[in-house]
C-alpha positions in Angstrom: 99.9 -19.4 90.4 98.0 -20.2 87.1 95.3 -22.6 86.4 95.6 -25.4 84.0 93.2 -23.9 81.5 96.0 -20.7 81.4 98.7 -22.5 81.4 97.4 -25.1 78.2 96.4 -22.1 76.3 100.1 -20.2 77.1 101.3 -23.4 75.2 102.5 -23.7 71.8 103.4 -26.3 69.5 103.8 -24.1 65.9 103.7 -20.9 64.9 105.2 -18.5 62.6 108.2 -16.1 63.3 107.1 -12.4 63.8 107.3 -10.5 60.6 108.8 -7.0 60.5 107.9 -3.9 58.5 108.7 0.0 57.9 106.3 2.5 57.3 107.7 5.7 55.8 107.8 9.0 57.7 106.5 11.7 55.0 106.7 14.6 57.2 110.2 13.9 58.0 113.3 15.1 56.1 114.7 11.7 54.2 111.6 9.7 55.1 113.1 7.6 57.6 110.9 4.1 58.4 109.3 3.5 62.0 109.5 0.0 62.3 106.7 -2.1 62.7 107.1 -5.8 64.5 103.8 -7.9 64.1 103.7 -11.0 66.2 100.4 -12.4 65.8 100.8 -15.9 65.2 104.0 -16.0 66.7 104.9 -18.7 69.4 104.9 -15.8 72.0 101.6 -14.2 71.1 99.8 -16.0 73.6 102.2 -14.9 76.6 102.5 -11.5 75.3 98.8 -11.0 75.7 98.6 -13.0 79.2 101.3 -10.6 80.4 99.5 -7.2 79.1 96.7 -8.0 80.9 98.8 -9.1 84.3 100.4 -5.6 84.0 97.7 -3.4 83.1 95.6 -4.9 86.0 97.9 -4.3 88.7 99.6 -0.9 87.5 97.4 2.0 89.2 95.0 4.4 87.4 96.9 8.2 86.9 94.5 10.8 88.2 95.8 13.1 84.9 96.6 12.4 81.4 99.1 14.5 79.2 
C-alpha cells in the first residue's frame, strides 16, 4: 500500500528519454568505453528512486565489508 501523496508524485506526464554515454578506460589495452546511462528526467526517475529506497530499507545490514 502507498499513500496518495506517493502515488501523485510516482506520476508522470513528460519527460525526457535517458541519455547514454561512454567514458574511456585509459588503463586498459584499446580503451574500451564503460557505459554510462543517465535517467534523471526520465519518466521512470521518480519510481527508480521510490524503489531504491524500498530495497535498501528492507535488505539487512552485512556485519563485514570487502
Amino acid at each position: 500500500y502507498i499513500s496518495n501523496v506517493t502515488y501523485k508524485s510516482l506520476l508522470f506526464t513528460d519527460g525526457t528519454l535517458p541519455r547514454a554515454y561512454g567514458l574511456p578506460k585509459i588503463h586498459k589495452i584499446d580503451i574500451p568505453f564503460r557505459l554510462i546511462v543517465s535517467s534523471i528526467n526520465s519518466p521512470l526517475y521518480s519510481l527508480a528512486l521510490f524503489l531504491h529506497k524500498v530495497i535498501i530499507k528492507n535488505l539487512p545490514v552485512a556485519s563485514s565489508q570487502v
